[in-house]
SEZAKOL-753479 format. One record per residue (C-alpha): residue in three letters; x, y, z. Coordinates in pm, whole numbers. Example, Ala and Ser with C-alpha at 12.3 -4.5 7.8 and 13.67 -1.06 7.14 Angstrom:
BEGIN
R loza     px     py     pz
R  ALA   1230   -450    780
R  SER   1367   -106    714
This chain:
BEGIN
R loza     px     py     pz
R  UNK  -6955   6372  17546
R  UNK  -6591   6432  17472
R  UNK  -6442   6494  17137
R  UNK  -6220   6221  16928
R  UNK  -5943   6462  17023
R  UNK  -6082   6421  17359
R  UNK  -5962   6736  17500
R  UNK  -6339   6913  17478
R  UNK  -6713   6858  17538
R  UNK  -6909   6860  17217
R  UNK  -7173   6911  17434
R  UNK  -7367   6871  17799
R  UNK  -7688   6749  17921
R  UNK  -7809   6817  18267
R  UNK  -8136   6557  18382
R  UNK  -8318   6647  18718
R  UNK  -8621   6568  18923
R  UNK  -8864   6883  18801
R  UNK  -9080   6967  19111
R  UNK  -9415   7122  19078
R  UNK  -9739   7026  18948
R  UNK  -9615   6979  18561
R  UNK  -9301   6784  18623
R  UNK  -9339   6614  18906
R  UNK  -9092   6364  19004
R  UNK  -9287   6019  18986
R  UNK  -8981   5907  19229
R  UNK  -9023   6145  19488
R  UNK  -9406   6129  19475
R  UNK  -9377   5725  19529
R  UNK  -9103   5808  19806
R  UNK  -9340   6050  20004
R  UNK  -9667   5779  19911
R  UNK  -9427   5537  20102
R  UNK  -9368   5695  20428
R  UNK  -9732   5766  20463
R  UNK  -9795   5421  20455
R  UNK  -9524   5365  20666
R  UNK  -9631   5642  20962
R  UNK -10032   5504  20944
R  UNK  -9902   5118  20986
R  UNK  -9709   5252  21280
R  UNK  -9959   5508  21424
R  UNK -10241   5202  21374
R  UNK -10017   4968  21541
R  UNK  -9954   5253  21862
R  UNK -10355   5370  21857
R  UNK -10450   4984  21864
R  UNK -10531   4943  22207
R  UNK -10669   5298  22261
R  UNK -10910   5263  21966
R  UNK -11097   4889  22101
R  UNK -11131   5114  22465
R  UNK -11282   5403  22319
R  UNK -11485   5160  22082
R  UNK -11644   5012  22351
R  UNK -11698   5317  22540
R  UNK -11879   5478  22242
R  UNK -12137   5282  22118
R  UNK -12166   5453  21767
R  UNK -11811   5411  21698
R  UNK -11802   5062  21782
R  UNK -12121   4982  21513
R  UNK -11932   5232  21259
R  UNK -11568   5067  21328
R  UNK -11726   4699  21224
R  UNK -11946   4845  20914
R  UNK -11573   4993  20769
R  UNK -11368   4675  20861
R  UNK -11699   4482  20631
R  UNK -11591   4680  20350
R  UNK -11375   4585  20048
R  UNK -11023   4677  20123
R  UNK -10667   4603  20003
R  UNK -10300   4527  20123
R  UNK -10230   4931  20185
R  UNK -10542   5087  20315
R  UNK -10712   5017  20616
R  UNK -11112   5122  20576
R  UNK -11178   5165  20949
R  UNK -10863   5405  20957
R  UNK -10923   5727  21209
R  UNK -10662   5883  21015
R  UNK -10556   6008  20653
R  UNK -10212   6135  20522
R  UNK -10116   6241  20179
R  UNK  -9803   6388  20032
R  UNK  -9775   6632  19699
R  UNK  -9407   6543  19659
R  UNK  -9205   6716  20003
R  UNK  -9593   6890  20059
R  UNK  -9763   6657  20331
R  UNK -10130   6684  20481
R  UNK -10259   6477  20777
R  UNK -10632   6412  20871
R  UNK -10674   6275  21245
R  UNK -11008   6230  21435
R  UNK -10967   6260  21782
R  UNK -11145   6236  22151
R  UNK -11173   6535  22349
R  UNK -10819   6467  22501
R  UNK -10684   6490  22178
R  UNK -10448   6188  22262
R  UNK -10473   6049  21916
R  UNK -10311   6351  21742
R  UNK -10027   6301  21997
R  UNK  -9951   5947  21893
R  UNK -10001   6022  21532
R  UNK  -9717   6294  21538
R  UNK  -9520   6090  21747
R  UNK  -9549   5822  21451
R  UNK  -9457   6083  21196
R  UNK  -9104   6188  21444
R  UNK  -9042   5800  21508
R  UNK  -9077   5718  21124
R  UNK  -8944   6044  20969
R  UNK  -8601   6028  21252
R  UNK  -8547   5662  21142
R  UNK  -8548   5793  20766
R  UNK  -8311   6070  20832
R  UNK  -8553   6300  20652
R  UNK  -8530   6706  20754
R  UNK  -8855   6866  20789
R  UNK  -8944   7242  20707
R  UNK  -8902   7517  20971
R  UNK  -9203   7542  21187
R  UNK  -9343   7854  21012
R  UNK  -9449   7618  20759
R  UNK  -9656   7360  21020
R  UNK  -9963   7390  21180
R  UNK -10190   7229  21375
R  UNK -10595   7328  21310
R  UNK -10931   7201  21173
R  UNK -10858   7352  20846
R  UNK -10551   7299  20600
R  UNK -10390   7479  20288
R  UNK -10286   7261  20130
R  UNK -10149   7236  19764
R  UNK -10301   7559  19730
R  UNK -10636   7538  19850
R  UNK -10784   7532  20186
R  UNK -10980   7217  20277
R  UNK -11246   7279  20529
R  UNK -11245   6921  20688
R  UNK -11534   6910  20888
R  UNK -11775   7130  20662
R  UNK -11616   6927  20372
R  UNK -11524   7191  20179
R  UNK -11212   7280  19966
R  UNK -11187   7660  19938
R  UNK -11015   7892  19666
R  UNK -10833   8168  19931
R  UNK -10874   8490  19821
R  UNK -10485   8563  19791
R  UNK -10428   8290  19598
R  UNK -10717   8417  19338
R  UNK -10511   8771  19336
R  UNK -10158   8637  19259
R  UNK -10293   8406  18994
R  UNK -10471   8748  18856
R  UNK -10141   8922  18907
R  UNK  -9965   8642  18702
R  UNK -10211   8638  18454
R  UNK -10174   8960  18379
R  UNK  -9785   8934  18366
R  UNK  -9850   8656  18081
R  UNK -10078   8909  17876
R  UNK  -9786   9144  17871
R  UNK  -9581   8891  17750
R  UNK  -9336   8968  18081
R  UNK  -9348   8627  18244
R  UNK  -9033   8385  18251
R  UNK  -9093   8004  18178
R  UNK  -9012   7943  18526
R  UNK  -9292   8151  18678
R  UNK  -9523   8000  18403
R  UNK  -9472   7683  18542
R  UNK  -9570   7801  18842
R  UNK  -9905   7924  18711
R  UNK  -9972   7644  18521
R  UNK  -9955   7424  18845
R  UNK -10156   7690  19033
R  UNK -10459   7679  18760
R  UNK -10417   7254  18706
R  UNK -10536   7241  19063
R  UNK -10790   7461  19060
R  UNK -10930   7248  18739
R  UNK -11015   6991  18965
R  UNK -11179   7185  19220
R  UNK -11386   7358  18899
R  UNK -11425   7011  18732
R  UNK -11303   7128  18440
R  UNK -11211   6906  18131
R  UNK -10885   6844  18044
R  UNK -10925   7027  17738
R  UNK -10943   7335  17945
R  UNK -10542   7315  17989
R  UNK -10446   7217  17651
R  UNK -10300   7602  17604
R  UNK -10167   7646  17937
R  UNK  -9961   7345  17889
R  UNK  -9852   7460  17548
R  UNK  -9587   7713  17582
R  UNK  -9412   7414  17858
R  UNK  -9385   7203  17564
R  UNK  -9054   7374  17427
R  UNK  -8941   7393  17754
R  UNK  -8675   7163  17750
R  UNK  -8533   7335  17444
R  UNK  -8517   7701  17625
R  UNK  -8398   7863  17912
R  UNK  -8567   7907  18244
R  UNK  -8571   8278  18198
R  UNK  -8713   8291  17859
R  UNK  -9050   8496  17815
R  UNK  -9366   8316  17753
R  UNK  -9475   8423  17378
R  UNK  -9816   8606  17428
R  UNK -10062   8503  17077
R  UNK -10380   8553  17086
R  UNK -10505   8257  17149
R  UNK -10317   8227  17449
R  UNK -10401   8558  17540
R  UNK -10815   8447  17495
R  UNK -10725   8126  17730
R  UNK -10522   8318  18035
R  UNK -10843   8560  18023
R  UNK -11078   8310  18044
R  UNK -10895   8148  18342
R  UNK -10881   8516  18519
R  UNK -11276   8511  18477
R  UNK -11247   8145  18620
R  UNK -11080   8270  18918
R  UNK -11263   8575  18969
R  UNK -11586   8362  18947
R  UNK -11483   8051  19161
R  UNK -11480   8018  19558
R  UNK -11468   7645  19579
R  UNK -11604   7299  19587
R  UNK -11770   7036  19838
R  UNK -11552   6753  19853
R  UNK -11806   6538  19671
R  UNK -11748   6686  19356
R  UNK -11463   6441  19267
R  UNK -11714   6148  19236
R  UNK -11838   6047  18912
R  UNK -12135   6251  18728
R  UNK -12108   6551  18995
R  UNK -12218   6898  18833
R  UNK -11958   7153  18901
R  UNK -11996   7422  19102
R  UNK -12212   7734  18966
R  UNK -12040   8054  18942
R  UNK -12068   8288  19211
R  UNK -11948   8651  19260
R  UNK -11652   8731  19462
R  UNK -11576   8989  19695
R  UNK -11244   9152  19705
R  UNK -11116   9406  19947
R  UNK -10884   9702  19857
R  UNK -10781   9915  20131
R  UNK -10538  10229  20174
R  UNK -10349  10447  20413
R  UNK -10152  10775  20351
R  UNK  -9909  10888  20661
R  UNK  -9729  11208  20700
R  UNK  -9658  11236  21092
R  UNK  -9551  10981  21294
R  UNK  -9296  10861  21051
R  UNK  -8940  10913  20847
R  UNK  -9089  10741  20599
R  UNK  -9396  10908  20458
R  UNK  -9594  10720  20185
R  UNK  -9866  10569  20023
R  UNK  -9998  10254  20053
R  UNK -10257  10045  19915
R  UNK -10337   9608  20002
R  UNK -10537   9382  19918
R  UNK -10504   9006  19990
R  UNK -10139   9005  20025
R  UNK -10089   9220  19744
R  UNK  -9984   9588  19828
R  UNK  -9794   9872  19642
R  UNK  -9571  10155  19818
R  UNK  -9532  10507  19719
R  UNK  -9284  10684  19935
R  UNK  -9370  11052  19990
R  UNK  -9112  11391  19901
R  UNK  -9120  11692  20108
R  UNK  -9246  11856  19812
R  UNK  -9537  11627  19800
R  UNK  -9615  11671  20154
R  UNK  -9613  12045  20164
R  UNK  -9813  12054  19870
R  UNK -10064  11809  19986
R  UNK -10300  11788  20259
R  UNK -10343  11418  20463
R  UNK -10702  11422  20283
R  UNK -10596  11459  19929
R  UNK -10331  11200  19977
R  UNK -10587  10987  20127
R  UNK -10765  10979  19811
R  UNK -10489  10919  19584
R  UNK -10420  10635  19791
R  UNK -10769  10513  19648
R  UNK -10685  10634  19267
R  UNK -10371  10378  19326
R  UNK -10584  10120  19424
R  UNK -10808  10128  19103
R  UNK -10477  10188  18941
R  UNK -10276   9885  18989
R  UNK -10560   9650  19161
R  UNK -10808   9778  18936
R  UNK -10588   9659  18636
R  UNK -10596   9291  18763
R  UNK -10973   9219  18795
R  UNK -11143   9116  18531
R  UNK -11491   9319  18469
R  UNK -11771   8941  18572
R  UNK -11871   8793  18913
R  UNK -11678   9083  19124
R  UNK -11752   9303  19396
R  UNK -11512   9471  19547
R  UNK -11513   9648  19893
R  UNK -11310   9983  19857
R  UNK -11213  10109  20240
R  UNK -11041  10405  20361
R  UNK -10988  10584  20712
R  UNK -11060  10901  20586
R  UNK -11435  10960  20597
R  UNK -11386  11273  20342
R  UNK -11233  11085  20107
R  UNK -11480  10771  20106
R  UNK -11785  11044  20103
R  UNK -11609  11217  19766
R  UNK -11610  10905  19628
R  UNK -11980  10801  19733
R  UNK -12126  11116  19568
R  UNK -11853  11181  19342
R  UNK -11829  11527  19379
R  UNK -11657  11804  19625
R  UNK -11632  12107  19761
R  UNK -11249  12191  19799
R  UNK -11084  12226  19466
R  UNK -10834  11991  19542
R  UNK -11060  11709  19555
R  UNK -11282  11800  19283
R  UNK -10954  11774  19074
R  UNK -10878  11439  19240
R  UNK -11246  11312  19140
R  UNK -11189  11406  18793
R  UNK -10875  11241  18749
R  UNK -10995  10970  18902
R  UNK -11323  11004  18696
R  UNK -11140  10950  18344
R  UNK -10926  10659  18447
R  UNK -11040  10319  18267
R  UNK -11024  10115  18553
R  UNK -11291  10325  18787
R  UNK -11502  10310  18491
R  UNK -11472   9942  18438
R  UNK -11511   9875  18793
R  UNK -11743  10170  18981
R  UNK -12073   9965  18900
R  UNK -11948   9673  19143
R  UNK -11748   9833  19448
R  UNK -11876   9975  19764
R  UNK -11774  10216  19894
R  UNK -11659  10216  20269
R  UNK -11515  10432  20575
R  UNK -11307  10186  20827
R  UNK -11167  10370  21138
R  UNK -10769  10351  21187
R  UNK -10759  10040  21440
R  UNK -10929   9846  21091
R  UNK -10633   9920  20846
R  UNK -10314   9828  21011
R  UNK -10136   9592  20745
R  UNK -10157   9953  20527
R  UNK -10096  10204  20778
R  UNK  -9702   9985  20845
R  UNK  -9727  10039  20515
R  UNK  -9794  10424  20461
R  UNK  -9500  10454  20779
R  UNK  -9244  10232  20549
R  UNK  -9223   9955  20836
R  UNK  -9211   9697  20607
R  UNK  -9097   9416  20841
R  UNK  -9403   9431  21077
R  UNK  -9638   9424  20779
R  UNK  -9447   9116  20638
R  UNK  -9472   8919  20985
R  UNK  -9860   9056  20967
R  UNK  -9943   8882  20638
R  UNK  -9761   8582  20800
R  UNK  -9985   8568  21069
R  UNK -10242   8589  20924
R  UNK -10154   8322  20634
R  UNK -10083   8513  20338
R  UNK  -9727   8625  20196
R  UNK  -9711   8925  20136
R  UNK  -9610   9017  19723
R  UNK  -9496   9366  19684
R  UNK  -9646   9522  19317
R  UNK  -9480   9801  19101
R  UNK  -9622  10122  19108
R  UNK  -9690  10226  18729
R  UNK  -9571  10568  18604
R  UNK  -9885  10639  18499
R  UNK  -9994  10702  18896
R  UNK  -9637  10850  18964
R  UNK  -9740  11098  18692
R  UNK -10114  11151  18836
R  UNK  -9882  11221  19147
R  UNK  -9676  11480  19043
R  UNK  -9982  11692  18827
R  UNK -10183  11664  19164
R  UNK  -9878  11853  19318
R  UNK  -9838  12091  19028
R  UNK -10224  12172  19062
R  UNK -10181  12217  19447
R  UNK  -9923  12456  19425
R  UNK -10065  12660  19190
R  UNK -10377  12702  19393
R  UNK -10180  12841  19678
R  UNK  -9955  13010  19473
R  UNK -10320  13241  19381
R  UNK -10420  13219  19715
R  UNK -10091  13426  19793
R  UNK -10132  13690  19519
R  UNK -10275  14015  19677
């Protein structure tokens, strides 16, 4: 808007499509609903003739093929369809039942080329497609033929990470938003009232008046509601399918195993370090000279393990958890079974580890367990600072992988560990 003068804005207003759960574009979602329909009329159209062969082939398809086309149906949706699609905005999903050639798929995604080429509409790299019996999608991973829509487990851990973050009072509006489409999901899945996101939504309310980088105010009550959800999370695996029809009970609460595992390396390496993972999470500590002179492999071992409560142990909330604690070094996994020691090193380690919060929030549901090497690798690229490989690791094995801060209160645990080790061989020395 320009002044009377007309030589300066009295002021600017910028209007975009919002994508993402809470603002998403009602244009783009109708666009994608569109070429759906417009890749099943033409895959329909191309599986035609294929379809009436197999039919009468296949007895049992034929008698369920004219039960569907009996049904009630409209304009759009064909009821005797042998395939699905649906879109979340630019987020597609396709559900195709095929014979054993698997001819059907082929036509399908030659559909989705032939429609999506005519469109002039660029798809996503092909790290981002797959072909399988399973698909994440939106989030969650829907088991097709078990009917099942699954919570993964790194998906419970970065909404725990971000949940945390909002505690603090350390999260931007813009990652909010990302948590508050994360949990609206998951609502359905949990059959959860509506009610249930009334304070999630709230601090998105004034977010057309602030900036994208403004911190999410952290009262009490919101405080009460992000906890609950962490419990949710901690608490929910998933949902059959069925539980989107009308009077379904949702799903009871069942406990949830995480797994934390470590590495320490000091051979083999110019990058000595820590490292602890689980789910896609993981933290780094690189290692000094000073540490590693002062240190043997087994005590860093088990500080690898104090980490882990540390900064994983700060996530999980204390209901419907069990968590799996695994190391490579049998000492270490055998202090912490008995919790006690014979070197002096260790007992020291114990104790610290003894006094933290975490371990004593947390001891009552972990076990305890001794993995050889070959089990550990995403941790042991890790410990050996090869960052890369572990990245392409998580990748292929469907997780991205989220690098946490290390706190100072373990950098300090650290450096009294070293202070403590020195001094013992400083007496050892003394004649």
């Amino acid at each position: 808007m320009l002044s009377e003068g007309g030589e300066k804005y009295r002021y600017m207003t910028e209007r975009v499509m919002g994508m993402g759960y809470w603002h998403t574009s009602n244009v783009a979602q109708r666009f994608g609903n569109t070429i759906m329909q417009m890749v099943l009329i033409d895959f329909e159209e191309a599986d035609a003739a294929f379809l009436k062969a197999e039919a009468e082939s296949l007895p049992v398809l034929k008698a369920w093929l004219e039960h569907r086309r009996g049904l009630k149906s409209n304009e759009v949706w064909n009821q005797a369809r042998l395939a699905s699609a649906t879109p979340f905005t630019d987020d597609s999903a396709f559900l195709v039942l095929v014979p054993q050639d698997g001819q059907r798929l082929v036509r399908f995604l030659k559909s989705w080329f032939r429609i999506t080429t005519t469109l002039g509409i660029r798809m996503a790299g092909p790290e981002k497609r797959s072909i399988r019996v399973s698909v994440l999608h939106t989030g969650v991973l829907h088991l097709v033929l078990l009917g099942l829509v699954v919570i993964p487990r790194d998906k419970v851990q970065r909404g725990l990470v971000k949940l945390t973050e909002a505690c603090s009072g350390r999260m931007s509006l813009e990652d909010y938003e990302k948590l508050a489409g994360l949990l609206g999901f998951i609502r359905y899945i949990l059959r959860l009232d509506s009610k249930t996101m009334t304070t999630v939504y709230e601090p998105l309310g004034r977010k057309h008046l602030e900036s994208s980088s403004s911190r999410v105010v952290n009262s009490v009550k919101r405080v009460k509601c992000w906890t609950t959800w962490a419990e949710r999370l901690v608490s929910a695996h998933g949902a059959p399918v069925t539980v989107i029809l009308p009077a379904t009970s949702p799903p009871a609460p069942t406990t949830r195993v995480l797994v934390w595992s470590g590495d320490a390396a000091i051979e083999g390496t110019n990058w000595p370090g820590m490292c602890g993972y689980s789910h896609g999470l993981f933290w780094i500590y690189p290692l000094t000279a000073r540490q590693t002179r002062a240190l043997h492999i087994t005590a860093l071992e088990f500080l690898t393990i104090v980490g882990n409560y540390i900064i994983f142990g700060a996530l999980a909330p204390n209901t419907m958890l069990e968590i799996w604690v695994q190391s490579d070094s049998l000492v270490s996994t055998l202090v912490l079974t008995k919790e006690a020691a014979k070197s002096e090193i260790m007992v020291y380690l114990m104790q610290v580890l003894d006094e933290r919060p975490e371990f004593s929030k947390l001891k009552q549901c972990t076990s305890n367990q001794h993995v050889y090497g070959e089990g550990n690798p995403l941790e042991d690229n890790g410990s050996r600072g090869d960052l890369e490989l572990m990245a392409s690791t998580c990748e292929q094995i469907g997780v991205k992988a989220h690098r946490l801060p290390v706190p100072s209160a373990f950098s300090q645990i650290v450096e009294k560990a070293v202070k403590f080790a020195e001094q013992l061989k400083a007496e050892v020395r003394v004649p």
